[in-house]
MDAnalysis code that builds the backbone (N, CA, C; Angstrom):
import MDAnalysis as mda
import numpy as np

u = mda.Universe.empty(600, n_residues=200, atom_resindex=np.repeat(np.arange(200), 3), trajectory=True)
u.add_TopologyAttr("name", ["N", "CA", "C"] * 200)
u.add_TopologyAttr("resid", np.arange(1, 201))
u.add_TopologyAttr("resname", ["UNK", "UNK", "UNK", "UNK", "UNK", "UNK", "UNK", "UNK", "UNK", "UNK", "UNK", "UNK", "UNK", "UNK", "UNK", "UNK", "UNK", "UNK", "UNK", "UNK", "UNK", "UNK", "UNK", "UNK", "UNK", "UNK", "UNK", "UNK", "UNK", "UNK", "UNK", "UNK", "UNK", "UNK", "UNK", "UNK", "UNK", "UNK", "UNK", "UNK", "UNK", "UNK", "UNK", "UNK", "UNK", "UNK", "UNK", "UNK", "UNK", "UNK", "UNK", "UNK", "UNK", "UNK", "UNK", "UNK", "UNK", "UNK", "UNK", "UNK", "UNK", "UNK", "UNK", "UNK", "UNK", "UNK", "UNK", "UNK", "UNK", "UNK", "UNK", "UNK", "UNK", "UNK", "UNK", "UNK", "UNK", "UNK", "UNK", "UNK", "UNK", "UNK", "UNK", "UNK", "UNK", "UNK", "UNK", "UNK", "UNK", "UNK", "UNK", "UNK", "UNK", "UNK", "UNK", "UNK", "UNK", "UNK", "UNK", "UNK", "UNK", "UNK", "UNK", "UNK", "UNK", "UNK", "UNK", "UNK", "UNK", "UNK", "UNK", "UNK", "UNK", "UNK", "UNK", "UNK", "UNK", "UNK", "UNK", "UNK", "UNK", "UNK", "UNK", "UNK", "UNK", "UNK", "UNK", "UNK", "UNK", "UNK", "UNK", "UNK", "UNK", "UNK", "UNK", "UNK", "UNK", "UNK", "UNK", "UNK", "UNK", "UNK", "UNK", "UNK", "UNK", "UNK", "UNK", "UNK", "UNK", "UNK", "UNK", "UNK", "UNK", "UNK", "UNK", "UNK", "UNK", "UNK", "UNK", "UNK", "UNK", "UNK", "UNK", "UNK", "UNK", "UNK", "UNK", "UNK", "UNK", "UNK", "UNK", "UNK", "UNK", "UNK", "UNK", "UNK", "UNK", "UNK", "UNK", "UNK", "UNK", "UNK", "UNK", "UNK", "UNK", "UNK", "UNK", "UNK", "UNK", "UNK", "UNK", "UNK", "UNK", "UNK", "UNK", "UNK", "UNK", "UNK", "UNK", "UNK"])
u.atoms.positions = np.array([
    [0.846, -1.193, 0.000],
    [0.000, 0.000, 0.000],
    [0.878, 1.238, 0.000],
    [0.800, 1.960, -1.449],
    [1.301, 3.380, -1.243],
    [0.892, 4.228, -0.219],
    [1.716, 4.658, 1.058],
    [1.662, 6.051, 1.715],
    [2.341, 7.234, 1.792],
    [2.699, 7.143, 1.243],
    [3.602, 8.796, 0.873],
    [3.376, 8.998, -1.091],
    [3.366, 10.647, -0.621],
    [3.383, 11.253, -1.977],
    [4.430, 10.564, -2.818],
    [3.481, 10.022, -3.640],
    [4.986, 9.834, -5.159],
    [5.140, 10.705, -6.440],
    [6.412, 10.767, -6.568],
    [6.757, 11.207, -8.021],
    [7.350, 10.782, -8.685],
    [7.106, 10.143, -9.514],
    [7.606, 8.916, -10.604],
    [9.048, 9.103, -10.672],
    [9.276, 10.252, -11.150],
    [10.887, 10.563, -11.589],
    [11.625, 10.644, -10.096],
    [11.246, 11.106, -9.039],
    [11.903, 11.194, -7.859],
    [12.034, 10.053, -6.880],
    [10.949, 8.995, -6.862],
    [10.714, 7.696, -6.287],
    [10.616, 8.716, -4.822],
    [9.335, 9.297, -5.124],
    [9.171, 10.013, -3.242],
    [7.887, 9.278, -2.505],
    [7.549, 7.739, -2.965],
    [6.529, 7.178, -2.104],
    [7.739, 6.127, -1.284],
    [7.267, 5.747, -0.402],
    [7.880, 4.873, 0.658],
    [6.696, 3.903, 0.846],
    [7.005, 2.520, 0.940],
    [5.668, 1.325, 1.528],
    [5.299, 1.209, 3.094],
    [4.469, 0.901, 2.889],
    [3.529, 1.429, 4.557],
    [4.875, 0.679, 5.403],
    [5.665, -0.051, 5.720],
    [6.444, -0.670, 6.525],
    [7.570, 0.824, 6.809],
    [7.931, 1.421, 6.019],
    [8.640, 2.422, 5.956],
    [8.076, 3.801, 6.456],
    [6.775, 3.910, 6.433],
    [5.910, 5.173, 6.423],
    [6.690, 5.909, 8.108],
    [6.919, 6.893, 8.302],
    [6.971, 7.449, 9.387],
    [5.829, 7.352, 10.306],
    [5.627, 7.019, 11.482],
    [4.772, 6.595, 12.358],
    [4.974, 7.641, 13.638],
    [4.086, 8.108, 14.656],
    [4.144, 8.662, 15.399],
    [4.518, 7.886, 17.010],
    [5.427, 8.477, 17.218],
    [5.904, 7.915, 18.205],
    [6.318, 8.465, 19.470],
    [6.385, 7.776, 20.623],
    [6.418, 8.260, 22.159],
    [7.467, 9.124, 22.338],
    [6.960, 10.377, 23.098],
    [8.650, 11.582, 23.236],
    [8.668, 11.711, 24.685],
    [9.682, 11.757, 24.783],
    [10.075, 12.297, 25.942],
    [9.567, 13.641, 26.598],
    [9.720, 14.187, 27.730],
    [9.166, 15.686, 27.914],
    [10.004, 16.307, 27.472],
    [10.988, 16.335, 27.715],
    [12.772, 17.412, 27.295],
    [12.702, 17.716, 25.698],
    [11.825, 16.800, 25.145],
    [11.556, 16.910, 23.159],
    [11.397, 18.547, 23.028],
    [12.367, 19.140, 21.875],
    [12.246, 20.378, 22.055],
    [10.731, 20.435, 20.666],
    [10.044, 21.680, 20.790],
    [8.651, 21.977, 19.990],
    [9.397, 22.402, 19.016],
    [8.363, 22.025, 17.637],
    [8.785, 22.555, 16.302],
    [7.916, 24.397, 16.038],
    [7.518, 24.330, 17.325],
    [6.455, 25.375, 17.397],
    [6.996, 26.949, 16.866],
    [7.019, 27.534, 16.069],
    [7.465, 28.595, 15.340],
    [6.082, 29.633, 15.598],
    [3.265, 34.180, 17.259],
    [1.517, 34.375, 17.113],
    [1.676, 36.205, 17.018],
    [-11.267, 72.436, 8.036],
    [-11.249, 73.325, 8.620],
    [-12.970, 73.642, 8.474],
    [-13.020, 73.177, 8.725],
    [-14.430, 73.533, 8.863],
    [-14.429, 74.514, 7.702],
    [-15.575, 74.314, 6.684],
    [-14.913, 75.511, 5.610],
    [-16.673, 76.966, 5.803],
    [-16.369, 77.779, 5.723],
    [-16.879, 78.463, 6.002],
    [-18.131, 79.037, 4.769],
    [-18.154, 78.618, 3.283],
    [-19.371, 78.953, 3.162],
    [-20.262, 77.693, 2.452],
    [-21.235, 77.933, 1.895],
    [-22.299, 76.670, 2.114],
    [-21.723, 75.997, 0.111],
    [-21.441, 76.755, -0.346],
    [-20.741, 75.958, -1.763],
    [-20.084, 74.978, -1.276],
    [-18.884, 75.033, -0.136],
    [-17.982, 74.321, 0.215],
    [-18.381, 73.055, 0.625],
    [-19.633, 73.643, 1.577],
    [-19.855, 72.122, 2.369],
    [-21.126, 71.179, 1.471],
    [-21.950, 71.903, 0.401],
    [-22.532, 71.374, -0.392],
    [-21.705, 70.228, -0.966],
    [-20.345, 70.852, -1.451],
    [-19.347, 69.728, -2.528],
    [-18.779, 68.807, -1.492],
    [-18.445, 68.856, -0.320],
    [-17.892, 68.207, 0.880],
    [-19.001, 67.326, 0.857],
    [-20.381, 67.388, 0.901],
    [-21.292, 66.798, 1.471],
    [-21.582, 65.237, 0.282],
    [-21.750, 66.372, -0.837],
    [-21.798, 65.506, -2.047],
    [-20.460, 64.313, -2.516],
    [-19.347, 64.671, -1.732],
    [-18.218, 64.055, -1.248],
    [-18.438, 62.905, -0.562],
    [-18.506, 63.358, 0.472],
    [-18.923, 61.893, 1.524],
    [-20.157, 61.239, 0.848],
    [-20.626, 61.799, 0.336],
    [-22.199, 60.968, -0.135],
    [-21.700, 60.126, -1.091],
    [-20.814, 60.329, -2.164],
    [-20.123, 59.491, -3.106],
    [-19.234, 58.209, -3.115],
    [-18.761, 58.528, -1.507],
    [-17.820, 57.672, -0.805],
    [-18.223, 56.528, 0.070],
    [-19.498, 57.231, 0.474],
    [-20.094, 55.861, 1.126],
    [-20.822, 54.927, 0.284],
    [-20.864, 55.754, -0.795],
    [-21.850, 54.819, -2.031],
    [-20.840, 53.885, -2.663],
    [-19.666, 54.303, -3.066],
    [-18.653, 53.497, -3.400],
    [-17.933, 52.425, -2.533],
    [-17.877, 52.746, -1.322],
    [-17.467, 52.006, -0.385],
    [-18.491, 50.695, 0.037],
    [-20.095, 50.742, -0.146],
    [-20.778, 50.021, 0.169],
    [-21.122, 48.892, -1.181],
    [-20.829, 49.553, -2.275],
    [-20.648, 49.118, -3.803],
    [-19.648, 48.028, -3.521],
    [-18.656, 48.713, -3.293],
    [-16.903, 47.423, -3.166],
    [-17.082, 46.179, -1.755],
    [-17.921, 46.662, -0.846],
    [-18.620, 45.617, -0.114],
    [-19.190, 44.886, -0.208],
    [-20.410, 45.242, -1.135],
    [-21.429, 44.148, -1.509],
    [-20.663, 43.506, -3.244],
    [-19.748, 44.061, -3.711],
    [-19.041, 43.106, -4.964],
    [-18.184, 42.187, -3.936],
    [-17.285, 42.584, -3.142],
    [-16.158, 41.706, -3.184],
    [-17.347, 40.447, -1.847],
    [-18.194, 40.827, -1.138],
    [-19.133, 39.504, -0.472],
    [-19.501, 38.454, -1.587],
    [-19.990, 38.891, -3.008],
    [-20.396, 37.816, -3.553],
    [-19.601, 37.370, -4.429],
    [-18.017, 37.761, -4.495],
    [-16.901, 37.205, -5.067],
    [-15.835, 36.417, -4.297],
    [-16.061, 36.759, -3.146],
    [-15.029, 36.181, -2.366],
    [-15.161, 34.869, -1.769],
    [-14.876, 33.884, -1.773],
    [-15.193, 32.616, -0.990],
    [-13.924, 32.505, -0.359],
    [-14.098, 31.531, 0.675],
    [-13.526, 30.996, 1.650],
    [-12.671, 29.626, 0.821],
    [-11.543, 29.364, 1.316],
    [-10.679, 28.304, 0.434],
    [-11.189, 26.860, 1.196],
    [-10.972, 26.095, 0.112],
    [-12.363, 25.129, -0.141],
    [-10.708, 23.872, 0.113],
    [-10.957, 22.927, 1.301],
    [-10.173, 21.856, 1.281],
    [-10.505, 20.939, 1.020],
    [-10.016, 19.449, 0.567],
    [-10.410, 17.980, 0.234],
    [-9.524, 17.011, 0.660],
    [-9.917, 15.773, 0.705],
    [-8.855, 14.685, 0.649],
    [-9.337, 13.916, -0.010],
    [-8.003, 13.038, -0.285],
    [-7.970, 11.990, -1.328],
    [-9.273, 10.905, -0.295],
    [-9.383, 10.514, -1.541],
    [-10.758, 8.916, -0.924],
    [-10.026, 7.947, -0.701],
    [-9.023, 7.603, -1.397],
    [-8.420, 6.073, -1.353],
    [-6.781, 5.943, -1.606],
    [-6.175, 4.758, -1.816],
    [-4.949, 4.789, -2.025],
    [-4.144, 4.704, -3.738],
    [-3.099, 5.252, -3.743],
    [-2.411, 5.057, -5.343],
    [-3.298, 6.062, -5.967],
    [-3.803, 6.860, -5.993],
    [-4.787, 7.983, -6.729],
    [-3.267, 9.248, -7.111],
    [-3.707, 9.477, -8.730],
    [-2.517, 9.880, -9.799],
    [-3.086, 11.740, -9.495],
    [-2.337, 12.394, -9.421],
    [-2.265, 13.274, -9.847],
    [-1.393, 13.820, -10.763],
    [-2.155, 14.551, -11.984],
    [-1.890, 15.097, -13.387],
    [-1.621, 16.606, -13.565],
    [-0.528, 16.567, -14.801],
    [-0.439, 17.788, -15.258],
    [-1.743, 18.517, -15.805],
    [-2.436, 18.130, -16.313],
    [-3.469, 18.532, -16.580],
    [-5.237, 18.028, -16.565],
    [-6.005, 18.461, -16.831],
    [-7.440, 17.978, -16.713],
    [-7.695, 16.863, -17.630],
    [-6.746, 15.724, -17.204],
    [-7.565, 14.745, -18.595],
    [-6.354, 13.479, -18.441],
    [-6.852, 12.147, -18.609],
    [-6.232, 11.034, -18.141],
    [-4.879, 11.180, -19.014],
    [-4.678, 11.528, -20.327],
    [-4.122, 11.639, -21.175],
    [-2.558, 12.503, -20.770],
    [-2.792, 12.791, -20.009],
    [-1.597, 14.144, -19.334],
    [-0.867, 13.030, -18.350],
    [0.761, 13.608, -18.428],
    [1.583, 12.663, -17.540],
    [1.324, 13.074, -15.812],
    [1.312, 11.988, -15.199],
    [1.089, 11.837, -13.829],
    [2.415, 12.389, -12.954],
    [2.157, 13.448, -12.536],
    [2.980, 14.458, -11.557],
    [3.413, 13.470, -10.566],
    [2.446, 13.020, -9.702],
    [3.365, 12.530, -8.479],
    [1.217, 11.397, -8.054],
    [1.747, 10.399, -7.189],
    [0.914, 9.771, -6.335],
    [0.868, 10.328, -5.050],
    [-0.901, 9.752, -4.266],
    [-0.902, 10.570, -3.286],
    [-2.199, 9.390, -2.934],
    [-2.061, 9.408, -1.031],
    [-2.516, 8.407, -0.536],
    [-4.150, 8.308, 0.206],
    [-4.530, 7.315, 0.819],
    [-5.711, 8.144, 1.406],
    [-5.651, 9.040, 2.795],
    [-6.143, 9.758, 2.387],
    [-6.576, 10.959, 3.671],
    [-6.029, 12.411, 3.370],
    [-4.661, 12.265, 2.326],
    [-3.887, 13.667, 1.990],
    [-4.978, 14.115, 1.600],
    [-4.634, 15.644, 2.669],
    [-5.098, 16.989, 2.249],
    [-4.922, 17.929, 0.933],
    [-5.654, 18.827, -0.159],
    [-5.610, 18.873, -0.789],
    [-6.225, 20.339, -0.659],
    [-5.886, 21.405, -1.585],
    [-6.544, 22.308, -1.698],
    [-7.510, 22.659, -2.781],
    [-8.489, 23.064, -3.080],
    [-8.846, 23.029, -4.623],
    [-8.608, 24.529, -4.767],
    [-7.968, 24.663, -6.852],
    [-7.659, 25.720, -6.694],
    [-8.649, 26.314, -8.050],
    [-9.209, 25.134, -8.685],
    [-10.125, 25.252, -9.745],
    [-10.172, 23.909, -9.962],
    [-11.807, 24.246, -10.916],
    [-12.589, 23.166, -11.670],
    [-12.528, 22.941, -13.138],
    [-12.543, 22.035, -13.829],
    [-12.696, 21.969, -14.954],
    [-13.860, 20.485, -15.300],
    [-14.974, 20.668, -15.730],
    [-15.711, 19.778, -16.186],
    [-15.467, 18.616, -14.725],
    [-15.310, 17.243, -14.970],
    [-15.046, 16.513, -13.646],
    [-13.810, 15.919, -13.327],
    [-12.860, 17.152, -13.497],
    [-11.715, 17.828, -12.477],
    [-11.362, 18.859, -11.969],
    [-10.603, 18.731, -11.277],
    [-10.215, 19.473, -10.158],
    [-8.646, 19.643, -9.966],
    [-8.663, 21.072, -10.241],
    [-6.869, 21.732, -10.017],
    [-7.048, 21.727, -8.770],
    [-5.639, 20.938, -7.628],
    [-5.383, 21.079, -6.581],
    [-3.807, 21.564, -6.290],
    [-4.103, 21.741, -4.820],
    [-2.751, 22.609, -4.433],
    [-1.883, 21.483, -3.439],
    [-1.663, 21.127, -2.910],
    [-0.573, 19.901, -1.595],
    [0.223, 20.689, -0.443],
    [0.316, 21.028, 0.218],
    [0.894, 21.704, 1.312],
    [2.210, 22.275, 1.159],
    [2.825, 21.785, -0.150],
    [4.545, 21.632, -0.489],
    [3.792, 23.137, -1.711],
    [3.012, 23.394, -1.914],
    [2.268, 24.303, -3.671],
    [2.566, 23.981, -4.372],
    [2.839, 22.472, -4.669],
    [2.674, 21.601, -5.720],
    [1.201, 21.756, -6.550],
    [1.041, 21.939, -7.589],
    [-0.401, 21.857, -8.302],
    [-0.269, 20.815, -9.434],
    [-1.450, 20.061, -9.654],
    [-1.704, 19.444, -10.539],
    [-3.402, 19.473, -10.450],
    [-3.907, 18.328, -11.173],
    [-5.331, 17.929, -11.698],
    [-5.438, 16.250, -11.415],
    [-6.949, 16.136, -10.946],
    [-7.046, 15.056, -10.559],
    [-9.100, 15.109, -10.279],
    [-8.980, 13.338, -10.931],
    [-10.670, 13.460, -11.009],
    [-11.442, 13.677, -9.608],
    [-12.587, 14.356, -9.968],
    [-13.622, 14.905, -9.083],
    [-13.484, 13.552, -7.930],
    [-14.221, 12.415, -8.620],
    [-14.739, 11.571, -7.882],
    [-13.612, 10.721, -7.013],
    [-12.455, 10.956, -7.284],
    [-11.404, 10.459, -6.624],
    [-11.244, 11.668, -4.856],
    [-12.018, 12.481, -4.882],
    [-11.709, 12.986, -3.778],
    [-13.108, 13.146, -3.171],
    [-12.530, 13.574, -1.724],
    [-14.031, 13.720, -0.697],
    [-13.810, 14.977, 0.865],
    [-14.948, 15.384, 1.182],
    [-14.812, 16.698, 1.940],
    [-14.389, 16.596, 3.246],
    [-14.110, 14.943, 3.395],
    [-13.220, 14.816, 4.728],
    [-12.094, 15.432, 5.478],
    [-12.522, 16.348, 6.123],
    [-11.044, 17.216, 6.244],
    [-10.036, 16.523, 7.405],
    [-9.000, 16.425, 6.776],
    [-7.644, 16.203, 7.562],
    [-6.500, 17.448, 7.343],
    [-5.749, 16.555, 8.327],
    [-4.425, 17.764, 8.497],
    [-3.029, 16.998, 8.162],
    [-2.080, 17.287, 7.423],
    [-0.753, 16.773, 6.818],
    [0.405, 17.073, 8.111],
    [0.981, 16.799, 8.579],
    [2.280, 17.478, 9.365],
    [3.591, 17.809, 8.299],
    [3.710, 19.160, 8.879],
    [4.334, 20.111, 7.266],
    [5.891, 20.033, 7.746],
    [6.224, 19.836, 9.037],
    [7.371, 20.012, 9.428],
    [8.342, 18.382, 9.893],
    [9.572, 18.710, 10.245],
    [10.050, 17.207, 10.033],
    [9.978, 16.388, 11.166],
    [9.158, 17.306, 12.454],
    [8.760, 16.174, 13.491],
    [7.964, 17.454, 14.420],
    [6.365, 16.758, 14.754],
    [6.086, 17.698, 15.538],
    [5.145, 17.376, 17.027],
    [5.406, 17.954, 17.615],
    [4.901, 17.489, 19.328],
    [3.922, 17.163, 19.376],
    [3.136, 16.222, 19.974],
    [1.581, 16.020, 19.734],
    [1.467, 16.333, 21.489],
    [0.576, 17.428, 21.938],
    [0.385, 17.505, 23.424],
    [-0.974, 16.926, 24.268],
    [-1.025, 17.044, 25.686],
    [-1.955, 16.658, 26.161],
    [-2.982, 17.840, 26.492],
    [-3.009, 19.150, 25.989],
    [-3.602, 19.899, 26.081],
    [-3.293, 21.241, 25.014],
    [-3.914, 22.307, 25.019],
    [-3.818, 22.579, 24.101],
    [-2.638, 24.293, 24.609],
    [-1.281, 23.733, 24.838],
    [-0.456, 24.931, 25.004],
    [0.748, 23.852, 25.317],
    [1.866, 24.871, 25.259],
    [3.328, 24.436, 25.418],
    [3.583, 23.888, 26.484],
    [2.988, 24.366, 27.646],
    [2.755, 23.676, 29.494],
    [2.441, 22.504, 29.262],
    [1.829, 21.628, 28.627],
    [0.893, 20.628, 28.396],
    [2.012, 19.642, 28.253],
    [1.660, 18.363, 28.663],
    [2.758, 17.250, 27.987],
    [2.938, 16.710, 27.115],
    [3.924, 16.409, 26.470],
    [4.150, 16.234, 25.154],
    [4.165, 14.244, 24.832],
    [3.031, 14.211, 24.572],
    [2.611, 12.257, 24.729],
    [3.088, 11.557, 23.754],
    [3.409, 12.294, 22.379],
    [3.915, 11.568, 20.961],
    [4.448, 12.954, 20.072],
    [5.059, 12.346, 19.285],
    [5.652, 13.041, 18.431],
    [5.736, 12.306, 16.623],
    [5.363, 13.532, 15.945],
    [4.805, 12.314, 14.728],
    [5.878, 13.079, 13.502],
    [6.225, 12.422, 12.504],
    [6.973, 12.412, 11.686],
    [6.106, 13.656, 10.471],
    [7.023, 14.297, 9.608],
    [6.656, 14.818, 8.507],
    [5.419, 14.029, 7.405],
    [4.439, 14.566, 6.942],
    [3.907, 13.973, 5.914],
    [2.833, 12.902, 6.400],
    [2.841, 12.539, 7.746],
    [1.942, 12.222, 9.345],
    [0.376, 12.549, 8.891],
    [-0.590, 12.183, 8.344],
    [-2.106, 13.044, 8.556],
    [-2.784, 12.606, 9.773],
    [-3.373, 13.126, 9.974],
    [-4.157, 13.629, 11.479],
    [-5.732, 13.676, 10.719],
    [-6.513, 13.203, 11.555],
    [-8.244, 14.208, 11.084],
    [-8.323, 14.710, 12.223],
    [-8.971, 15.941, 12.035],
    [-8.686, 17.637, 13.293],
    [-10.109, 17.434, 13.828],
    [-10.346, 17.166, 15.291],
    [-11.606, 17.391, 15.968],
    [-11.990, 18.406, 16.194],
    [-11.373, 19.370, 16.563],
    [-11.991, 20.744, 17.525],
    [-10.745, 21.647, 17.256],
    [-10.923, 22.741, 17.135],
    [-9.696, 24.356, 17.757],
    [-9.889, 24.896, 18.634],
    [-8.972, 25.532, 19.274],
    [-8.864, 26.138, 19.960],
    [-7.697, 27.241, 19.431],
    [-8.070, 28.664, 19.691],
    [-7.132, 29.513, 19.420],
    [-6.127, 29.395, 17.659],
    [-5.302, 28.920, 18.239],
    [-3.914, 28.363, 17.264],
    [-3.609, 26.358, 17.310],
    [-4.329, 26.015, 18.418],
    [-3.824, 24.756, 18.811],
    [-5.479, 23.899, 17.924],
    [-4.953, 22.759, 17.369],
    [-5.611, 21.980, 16.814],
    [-5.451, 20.557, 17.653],
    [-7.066, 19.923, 17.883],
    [-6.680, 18.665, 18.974],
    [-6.829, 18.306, 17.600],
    [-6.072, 16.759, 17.521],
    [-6.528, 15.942, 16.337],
    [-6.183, 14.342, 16.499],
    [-6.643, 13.656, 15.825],
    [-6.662, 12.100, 15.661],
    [-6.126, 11.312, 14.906],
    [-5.526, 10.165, 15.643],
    [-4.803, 9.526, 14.752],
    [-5.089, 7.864, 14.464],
    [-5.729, 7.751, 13.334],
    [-6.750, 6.473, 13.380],
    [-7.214, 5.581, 14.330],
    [-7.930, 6.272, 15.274],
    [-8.488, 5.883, 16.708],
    [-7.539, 5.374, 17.685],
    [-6.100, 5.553, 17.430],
    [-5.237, 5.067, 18.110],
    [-4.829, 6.012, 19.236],
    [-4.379, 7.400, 19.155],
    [-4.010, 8.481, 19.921],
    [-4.442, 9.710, 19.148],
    [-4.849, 10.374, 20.206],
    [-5.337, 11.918, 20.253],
    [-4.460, 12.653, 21.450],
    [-4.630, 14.187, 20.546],
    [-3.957, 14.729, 21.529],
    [-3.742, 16.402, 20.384],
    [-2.964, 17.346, 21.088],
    [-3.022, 18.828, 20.792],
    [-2.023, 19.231, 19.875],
    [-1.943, 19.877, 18.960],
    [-0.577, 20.107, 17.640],
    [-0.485, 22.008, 17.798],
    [-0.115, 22.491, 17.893],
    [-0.348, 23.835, 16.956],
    [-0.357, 23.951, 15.689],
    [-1.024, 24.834, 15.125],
    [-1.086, 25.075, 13.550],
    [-0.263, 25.104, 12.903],
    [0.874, 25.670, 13.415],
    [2.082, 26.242, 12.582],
    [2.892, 24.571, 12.304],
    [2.315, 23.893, 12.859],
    [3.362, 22.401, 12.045],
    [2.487, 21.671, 10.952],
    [1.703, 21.951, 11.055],
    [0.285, 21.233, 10.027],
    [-0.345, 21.850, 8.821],
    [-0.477, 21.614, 7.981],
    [-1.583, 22.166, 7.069],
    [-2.875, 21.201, 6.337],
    [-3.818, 22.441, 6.365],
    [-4.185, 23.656, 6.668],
    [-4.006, 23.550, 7.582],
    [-3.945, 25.401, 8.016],
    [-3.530, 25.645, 9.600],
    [-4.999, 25.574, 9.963],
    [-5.710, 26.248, 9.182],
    [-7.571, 26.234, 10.107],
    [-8.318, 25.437, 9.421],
    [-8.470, 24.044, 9.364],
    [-9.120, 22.738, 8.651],
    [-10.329, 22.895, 9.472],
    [-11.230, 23.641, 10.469],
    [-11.968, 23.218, 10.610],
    [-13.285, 24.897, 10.130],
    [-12.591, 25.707, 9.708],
    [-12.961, 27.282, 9.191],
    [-13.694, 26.743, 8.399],
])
């Protein structure tokens, strides 16, 4: 079973026996944790007609950029060995493999695909139905503290390897509790994971 990102030309998947696994730390484990008044009435007529122009424009660029703006839209893969492509269409060479649960960003649509982003801003294309709105979290850094609460005071119960996914229960602040296939739970900060806010 492929678990790590692959890229054909780079050989960057590793077999689940190899996969980095999260494992017991010590307390001493250091954190990867990186928070004039104008006087006649012409004046204030054009002043008036001023501000009147400004709030009209200002409430204009409010109500455009509300129904343009969305919120960034995350995914994960459904299953295992799933190809991601240079482009929208089976026909295009396969960028790199990617496993189940990786997080994914979408960055556009095309018919039934989907341009995505990877935590590294790697982009490629990859079919609709190969992904799902399950949100998880990737560990972005090369080892990061998993705690028993959600701050640096807290004890540090495991420590999980780069490239590690998590599915994120709850936030708090900056600190994300999250799960690790019903085996151990426990507290990360954002700054080692992406997305930093998987649950926004």
């Amino acid at each position: 079973m492929t678990c790590r990102r692959q890229d054909p030309g780079r050989q960057r998947s590793v077999n689940a026996e190899k996969l980095p696994r999260i494992t017991r730390a010590a307390a001493s484990n250091p954190d990867n944790l990186r928070l004039s008044r104008e006087n006649t009435m012409k004046t204030r007529g054009i002043r008036k007609q001023g501000v009147i122009l400004s709030a009209m424009l200002i409430s204009f660029f409010l109500l455009f950029s509300g129904m343009t703006v969305q919120a960034a839209e995350y995914v994960s893969i459904k299953k295992d060995g799933v190809n991601i492509r240079s482009g929208p269409g089976t026909k295009n060479p396969v960028l790199w493999e990617v496993f189940q649960g990786f997080p994914l960003k979408v960055m556009a649509r095309k018919n039934d695909w989907v341009q995505v982003m990877d935590f590294e801003g790697d982009k490629g294309w990859i079919y609709a139905s190969l992904l799902t709105n399950r949100k998880t979290v990737i560990v972005k850094v090369d080892t990061a503290n998993m705690r028993s609460g959600p701050g640096t005071n807290f004890e540090i119960i495991a420590t999980a390897k780069k490239q590690v996914v998590f599915t994120p229960v709850s936030q708090k602040g900056t600190w994300i509790k999250v799960n690790y296939k019903d085996e151990i739970s426990g507290w990360m900060h954002n700054s080692l994971v992406w997305p930093a806010n998987p649950l926004n």
